[in-house]
C-alpha positions in Angstrom: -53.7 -9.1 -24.4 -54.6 -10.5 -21.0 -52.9 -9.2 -17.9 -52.9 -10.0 -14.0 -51.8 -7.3 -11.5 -50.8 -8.2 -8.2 -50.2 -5.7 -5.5 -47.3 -7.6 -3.3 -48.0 -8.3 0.8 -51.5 -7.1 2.2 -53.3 -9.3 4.9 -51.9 -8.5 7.7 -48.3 -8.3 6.1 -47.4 -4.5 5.4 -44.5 -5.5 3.6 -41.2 -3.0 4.0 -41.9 0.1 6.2 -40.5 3.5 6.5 -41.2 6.8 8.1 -40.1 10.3 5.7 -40.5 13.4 7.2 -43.2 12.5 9.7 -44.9 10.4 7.1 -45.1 6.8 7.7 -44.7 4.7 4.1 -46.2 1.0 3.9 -45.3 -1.3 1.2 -48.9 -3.2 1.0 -50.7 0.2 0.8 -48.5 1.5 -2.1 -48.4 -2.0 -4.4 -52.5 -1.0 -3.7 -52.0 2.3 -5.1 -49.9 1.4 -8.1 -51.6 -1.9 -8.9 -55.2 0.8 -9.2 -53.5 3.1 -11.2 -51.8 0.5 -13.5 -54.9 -1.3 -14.3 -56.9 2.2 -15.0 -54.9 2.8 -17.8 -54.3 -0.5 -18.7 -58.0 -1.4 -19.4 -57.2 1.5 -22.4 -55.8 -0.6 -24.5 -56.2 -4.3 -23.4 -57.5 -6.1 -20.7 -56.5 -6.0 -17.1 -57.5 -7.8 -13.5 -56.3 -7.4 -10.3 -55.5 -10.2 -8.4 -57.9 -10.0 -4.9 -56.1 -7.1 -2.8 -57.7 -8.4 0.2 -55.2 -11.2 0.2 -52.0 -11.6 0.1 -50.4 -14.2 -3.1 -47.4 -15.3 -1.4 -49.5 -16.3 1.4 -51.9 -18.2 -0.9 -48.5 -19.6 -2.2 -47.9 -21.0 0.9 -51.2 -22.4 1.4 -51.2 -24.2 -1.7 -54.2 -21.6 -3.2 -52.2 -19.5 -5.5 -53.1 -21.0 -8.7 -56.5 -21.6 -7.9 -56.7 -18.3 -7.2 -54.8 -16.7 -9.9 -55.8 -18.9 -12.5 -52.5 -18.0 -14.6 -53.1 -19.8 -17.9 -56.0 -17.4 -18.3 -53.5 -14.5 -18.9 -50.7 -13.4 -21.6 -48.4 -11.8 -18.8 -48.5 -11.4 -14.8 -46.6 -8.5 -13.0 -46.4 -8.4 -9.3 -45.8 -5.3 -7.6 -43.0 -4.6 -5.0 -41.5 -1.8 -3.4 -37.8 -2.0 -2.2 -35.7 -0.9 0.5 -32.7 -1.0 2.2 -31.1 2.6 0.8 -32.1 4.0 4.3 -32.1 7.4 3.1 -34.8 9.1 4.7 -33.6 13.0 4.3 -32.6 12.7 0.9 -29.5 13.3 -0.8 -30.7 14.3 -4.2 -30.7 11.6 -6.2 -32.9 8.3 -6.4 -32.1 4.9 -5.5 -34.5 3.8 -8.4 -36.4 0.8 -9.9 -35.5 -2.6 -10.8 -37.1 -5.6 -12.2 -36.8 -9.3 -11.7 -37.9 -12.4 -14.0 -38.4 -16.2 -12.7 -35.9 -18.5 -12.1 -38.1 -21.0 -12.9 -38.6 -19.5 -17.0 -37.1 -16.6 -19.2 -37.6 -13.0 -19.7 -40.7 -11.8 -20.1 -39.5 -9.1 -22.9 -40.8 -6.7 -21.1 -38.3 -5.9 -18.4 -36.3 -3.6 -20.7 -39.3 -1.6 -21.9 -40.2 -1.4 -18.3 -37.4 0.3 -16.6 -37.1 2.3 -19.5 -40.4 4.0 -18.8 -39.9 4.4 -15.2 -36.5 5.9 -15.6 -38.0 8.3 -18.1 -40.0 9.3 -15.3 -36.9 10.1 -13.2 -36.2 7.0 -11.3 -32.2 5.6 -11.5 -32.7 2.7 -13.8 -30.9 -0.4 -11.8 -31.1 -3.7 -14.0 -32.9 -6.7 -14.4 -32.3 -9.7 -12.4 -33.7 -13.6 -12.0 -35.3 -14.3 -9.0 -36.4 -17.2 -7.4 -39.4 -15.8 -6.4 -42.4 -18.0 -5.3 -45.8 -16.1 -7.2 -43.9 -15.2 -10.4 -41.9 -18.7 -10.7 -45.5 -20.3 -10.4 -46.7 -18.5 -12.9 -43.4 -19.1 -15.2 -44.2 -23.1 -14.4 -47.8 -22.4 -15.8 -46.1 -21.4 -19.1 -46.8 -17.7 -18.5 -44.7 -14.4 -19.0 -43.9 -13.2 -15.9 -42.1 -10.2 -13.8 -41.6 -8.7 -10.3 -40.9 -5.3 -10.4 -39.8 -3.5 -7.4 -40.8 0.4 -8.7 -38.8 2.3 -6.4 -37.0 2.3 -2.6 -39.6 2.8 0.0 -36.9 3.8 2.5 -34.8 6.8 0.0 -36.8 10.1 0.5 -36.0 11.1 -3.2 -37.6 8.1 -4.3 -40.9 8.7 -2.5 -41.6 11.9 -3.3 -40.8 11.4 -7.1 -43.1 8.5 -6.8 -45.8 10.5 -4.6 -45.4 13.8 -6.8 -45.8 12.1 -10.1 -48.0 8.3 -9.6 -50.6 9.2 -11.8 -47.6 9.8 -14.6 -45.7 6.9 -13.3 -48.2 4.3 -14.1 -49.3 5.6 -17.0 -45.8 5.2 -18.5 -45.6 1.7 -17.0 -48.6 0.9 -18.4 -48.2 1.8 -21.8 -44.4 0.4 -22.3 -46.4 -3.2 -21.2 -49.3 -2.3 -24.0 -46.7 -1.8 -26.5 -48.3 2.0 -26.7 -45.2 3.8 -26.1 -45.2 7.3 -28.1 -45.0 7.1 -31.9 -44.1 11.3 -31.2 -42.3 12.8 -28.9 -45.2 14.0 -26.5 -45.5 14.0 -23.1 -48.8 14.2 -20.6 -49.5 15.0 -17.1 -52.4 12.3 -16.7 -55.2 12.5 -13.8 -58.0 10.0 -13.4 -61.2 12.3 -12.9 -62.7 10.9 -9.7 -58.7 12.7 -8.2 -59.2 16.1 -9.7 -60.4 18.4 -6.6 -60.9 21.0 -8.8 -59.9 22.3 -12.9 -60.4 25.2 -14.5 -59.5 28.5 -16.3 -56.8 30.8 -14.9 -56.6 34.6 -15.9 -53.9 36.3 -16.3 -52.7 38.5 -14.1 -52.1 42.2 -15.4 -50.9 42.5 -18.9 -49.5 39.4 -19.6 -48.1 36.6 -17.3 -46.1 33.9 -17.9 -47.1 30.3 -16.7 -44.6 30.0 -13.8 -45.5 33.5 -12.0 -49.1 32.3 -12.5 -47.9 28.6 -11.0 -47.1 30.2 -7.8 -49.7 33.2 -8.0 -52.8 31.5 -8.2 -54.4 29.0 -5.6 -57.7 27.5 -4.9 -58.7 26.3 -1.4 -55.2 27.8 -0.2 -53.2 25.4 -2.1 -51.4 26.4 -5.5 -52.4 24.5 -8.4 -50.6 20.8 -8.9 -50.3 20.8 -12.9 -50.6 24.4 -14.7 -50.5 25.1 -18.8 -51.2 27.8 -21.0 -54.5 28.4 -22.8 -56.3 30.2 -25.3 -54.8 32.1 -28.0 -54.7 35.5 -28.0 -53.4 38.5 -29.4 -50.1 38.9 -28.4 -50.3 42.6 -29.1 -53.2 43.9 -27.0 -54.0 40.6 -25.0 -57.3 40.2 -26.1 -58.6 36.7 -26.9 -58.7 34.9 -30.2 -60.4 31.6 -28.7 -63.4 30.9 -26.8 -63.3 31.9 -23.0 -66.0 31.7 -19.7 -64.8 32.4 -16.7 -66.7 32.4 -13.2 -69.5 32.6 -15.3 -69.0 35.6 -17.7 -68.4 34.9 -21.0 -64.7 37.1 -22.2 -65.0 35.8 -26.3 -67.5 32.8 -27.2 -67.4 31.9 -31.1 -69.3 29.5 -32.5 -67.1 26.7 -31.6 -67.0 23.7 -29.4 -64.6 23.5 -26.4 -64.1 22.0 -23.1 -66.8 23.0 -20.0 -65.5 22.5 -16.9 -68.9 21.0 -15.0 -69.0 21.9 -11.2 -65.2 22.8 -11.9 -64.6 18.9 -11.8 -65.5 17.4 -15.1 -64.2 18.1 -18.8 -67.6 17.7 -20.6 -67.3 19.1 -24.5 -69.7 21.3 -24.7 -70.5 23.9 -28.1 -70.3 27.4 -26.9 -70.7 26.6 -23.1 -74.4 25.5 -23.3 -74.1 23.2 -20.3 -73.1 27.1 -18.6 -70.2 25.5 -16.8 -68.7 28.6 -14.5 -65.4 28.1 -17.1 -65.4 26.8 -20.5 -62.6 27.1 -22.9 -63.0 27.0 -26.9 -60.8 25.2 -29.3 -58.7 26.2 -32.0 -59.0 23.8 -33.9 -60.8 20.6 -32.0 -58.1 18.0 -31.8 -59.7 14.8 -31.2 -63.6 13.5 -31.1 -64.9 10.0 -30.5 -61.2 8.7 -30.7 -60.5 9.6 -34.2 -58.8 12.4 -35.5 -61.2 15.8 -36.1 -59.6 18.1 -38.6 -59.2 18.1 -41.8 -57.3 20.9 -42.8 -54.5 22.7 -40.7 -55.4 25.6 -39.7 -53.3 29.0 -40.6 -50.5 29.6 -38.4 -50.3 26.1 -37.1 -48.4 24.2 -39.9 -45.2 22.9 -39.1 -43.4 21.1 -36.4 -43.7 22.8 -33.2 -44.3 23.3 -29.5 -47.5 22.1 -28.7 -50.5 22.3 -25.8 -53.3 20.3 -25.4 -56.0 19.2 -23.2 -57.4 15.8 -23.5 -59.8 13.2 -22.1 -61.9 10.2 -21.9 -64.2 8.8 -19.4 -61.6 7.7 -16.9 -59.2 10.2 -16.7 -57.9 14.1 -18.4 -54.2 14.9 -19.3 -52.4 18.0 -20.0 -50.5 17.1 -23.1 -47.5 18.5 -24.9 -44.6 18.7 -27.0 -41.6 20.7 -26.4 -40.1 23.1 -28.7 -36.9 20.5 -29.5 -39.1 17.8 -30.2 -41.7 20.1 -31.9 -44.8 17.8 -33.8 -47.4 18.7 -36.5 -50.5 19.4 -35.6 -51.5 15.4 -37.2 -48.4 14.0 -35.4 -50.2 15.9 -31.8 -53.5 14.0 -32.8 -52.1 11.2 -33.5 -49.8 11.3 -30.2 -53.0 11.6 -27.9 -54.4 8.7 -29.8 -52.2 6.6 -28.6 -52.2 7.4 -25.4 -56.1 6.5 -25.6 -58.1 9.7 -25.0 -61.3 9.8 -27.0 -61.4 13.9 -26.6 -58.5 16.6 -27.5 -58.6 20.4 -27.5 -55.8 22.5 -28.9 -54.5 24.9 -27.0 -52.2 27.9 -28.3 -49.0 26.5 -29.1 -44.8 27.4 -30.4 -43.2 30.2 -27.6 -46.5 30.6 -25.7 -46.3 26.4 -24.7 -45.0 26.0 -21.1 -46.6 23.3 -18.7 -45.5 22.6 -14.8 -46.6 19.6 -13.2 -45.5 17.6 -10.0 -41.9 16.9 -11.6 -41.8 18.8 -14.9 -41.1 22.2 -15.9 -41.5 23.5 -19.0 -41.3 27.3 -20.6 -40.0 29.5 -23.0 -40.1 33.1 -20.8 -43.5 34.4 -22.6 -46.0 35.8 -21.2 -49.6 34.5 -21.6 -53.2 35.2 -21.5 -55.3 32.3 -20.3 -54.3 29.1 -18.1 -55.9 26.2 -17.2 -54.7 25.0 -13.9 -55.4 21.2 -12.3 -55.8 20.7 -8.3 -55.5 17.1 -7.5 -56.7 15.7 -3.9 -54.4 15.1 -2.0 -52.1 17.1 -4.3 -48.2 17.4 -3.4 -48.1 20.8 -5.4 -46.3 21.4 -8.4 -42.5 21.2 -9.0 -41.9 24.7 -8.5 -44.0 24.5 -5.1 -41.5 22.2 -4.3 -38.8 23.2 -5.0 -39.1 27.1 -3.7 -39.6 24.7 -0.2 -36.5 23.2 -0.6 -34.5 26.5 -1.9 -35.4 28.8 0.9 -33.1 31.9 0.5 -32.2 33.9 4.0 -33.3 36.7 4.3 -32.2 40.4 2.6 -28.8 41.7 3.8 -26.9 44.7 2.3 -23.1 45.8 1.6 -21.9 48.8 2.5 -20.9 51.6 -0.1 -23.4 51.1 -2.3 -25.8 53.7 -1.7 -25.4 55.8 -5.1 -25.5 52.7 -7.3 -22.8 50.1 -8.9 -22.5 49.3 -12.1 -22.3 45.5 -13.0 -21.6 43.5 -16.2 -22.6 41.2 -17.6 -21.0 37.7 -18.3 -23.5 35.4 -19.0 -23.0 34.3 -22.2 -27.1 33.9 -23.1 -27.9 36.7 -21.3 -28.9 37.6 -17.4 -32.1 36.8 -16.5 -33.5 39.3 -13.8 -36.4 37.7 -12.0 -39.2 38.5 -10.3 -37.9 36.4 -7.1 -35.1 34.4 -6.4 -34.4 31.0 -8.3 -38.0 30.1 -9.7 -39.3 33.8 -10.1 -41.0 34.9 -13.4 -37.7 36.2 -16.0 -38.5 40.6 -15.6 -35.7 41.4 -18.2 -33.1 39.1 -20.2 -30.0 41.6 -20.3 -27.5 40.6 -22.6 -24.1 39.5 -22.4 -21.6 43.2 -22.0 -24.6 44.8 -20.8 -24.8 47.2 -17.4 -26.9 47.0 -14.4 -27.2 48.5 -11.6 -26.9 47.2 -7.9 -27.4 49.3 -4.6 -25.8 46.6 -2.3 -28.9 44.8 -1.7 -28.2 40.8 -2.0 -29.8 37.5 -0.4 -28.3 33.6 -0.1 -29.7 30.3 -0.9 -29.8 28.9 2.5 -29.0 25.4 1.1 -26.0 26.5 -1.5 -25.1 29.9 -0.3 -25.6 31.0 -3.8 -25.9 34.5 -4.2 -28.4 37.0 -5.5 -28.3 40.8 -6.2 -31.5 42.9 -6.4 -30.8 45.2 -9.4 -32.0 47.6 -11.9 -31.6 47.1 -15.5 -31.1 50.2 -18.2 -34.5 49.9 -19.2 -35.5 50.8 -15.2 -37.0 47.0 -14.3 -35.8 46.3 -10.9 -35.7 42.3 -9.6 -32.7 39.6 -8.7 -30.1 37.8 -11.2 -27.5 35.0 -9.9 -24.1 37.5 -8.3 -22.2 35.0 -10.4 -23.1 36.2 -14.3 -22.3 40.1 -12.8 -19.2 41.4 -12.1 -17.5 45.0 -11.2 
């Protein structure tokens, strides 16, 4: 399969513009951004050009040089890149305008356009609908016999939009890219996909004290000052004691190395795989079992304790571009379906990570975790990184500060009413889970409370039977 990108506007034309919170948005540089992306991953499984992003195709339409230019009966299908506007919501309401696609006037559906909006709104993006268009590039293209679409990926103008699209491009255009290849998942697995030449830096995270799960550890750790943009857990490990049970080099010092190959981290940059760290990359991480080499499947045999469907974490690569990848505990995968899975998706090299409660990943717009603490994590700074979606959203759910109600001083007792349980956290909203007290259970609160300063939602700072102090929601507790 043959396909032509084309990045809309350029030349002198910016296309729609828009200004976000002191950020100024233009449509010519973003179709430039996607149309990169798209192609990147593209060129995985078929072949893709760009048309010339020095120029700009309707103008070439204009001019009578489009289809010298273009050249459309060389390709299978042509999709020109917009980006819309006109929601004018540039403080956000929550919510997404969202993506749309149009097919010529001039010809039929492509086939595509439903596969298309699919994967974008899987991605998080309001799916709006498809439409004809009598729109000049994609019409020619139709009149040269070719499949053709303009999609319009998201609203320029609607802050919810851009920073989905911002926080997330990378993830964007890969799902984009494989609903056009016809390489949508044959498992349910998801990745959070980086091309290398982005990554600022990658590499092993220890934990902090005994145990830690990934979240505390997503908002713990940084590197240059900035907390890490994607973050997953690691090695295996003995869940008793803590100690490893998979290869680990950190900074240089080697915590367990067995005779296995794993995944060096060269100039804390590169995934290189690498048997037992022997290009001494300053952090190197073993495999239990190797996943994927050369493209192609690398185990034979399962190995004990990972049979079954399960929760899955993986790391994976090829020369282009690394993903964290993984399956979620409701739409748990063998360890063959996994392989398989990342496969697809086109990377030639796949490590295993440990998998079932200890999986939890937190990228840009996902979070994913089961409450356990971990050892090891491997943690993903991208340049120009936006931070990941718990960064964000502890910006957006400032709490005020710590206030407290009189007549409390020798303690209250409070119930609980969640039905699940009360989770007692760390910190407010996103902090690591302390203590999960069950429903009918007791704590004990000494007046101390803080508000969301968007929702006025409030928090009591307690202390559970078991003496763990930290904050639950005031509305699972009551006198």
């Amino acid at each position: 399969m043959k396909i032509l990108i084309i990045a809309g506007h350029g030349s002198g034309d910016p296309g729609a513009v828009a200004k976000i919170n002191g950020t100024q948005y233009k449509e010519a540089e973003q179709t430039r951004i996607a149309s990169d992306y798209l192609c990147d991953v593209l060129n995985m499984y078929a072949t893709a050009d760009q048309y010339d992003e020095s120029r700009n195709a309707y103008y070439d339409y204009q001019n009578g040089q489009l289809k010298k230019r273009a050249n459309f009966t060389n390709y299978d299908y042509v999709l020109e890149l917009h980006f819309n506007a006109g929601a004018n919501d540039l403080s956000g309401d929550g919510k997404t305008t969202g993506v749309e696609i149009f097919y010529p006037s001039a010809g039929e559906k492509s086939g595509y356009e439903d596969k298309i909006l699919d994967a974008a709104a899987g991605c998080g993006f309001k799916r709006r609908s498809a439409k004809s268009g009598n729109l000049a590039v994609i019409n020619t293209a139709a009149r040269a016999g070719v499949k053709a679409n303009l999609l319009e990926i998201c609203f320029l103008d609607d802050a919810d939009d851009m920073e989905l699209w911002r926080g997330n491009v990378n993830g964007i255009c890969c799902a984009i890219a494989r609903a056009i290849a016809g390489k949508e998942d044959a498992v349910k697995i998801e990745e959070y996909s980086v091309p290398l030449e982005n990554i600022d830096h990658i590499g092993y995270i220890p934990m902090n004290g005994n145990g830690e799960t990934v979240t505390a550890a997503a908002q713990r750790k940084t590197w240059s000052g900035r907390t890490p943009d994607a973050i997953c857990n690691a090695e295996l490990f003995n869940m008793k004691t803590y100690a490893p049970a998979s290869g680990v080099v950190h900074d240089g010092k080697a915590q367990y190395v067995p005779q296995t190959l794993g995944v060096a981290f060269k100039l804390g940059k590169t995934p290189v795989l690498s048997y037992m760290n022997n290009i001494d990359a300053a952090d190197w991480l073993g495999t239990y079992p190797m996943l994927v080499r050369d493209g192609k499947k690398a185990f034979d045999t399962v190995p004990a304790g990972l049979t079954g469907a399960r929760a899955r974490t993986a790391f994976a690569w090829n020369d282009k571009r690394c993903a964290i990848v993984w399956a979620t505990s409701k739409n748990g995968v063998t360890l063959e379906q996994f392989a398989s899975g990342i496969i697809a998706l086109g990377y030639k090299t796949a490590v295993n990570f440990d998998g079932g409660g200890s999986t939890a990943v937190v990228t840009p717009t996902k979070l994913y975790e089961q409450g356990r603490k971990v050892r090891g994590k491997l943690g993903i700074w991208v340049k120009g990184g936006t931070g990941s979606y718990l960064t964000k959203k502890a910006a957006k759910s400032r709490v005020e500060p710590m206030q407290r109600e009189s007549g409390c001083g020798t303690g209250v007792k409070l119930t609980v009413t969640a039905k699940t349980g009360l989770n007692v956290r760390k910190a407010p909203i996103d902090g690591a889970v302390q203590e999960t007290v069950a429903c009918g259970k007791t704590v004990t609160w000494y007046g101390y409370y803080c508000k969301e300063s968007e929702s006025g939602a409030v928090w009591y700072y307690v202390k559970t039977q078991s003496g763990k102090t930290g904050y639950a929601s005031a509305q699972y507790l009551k006198k």
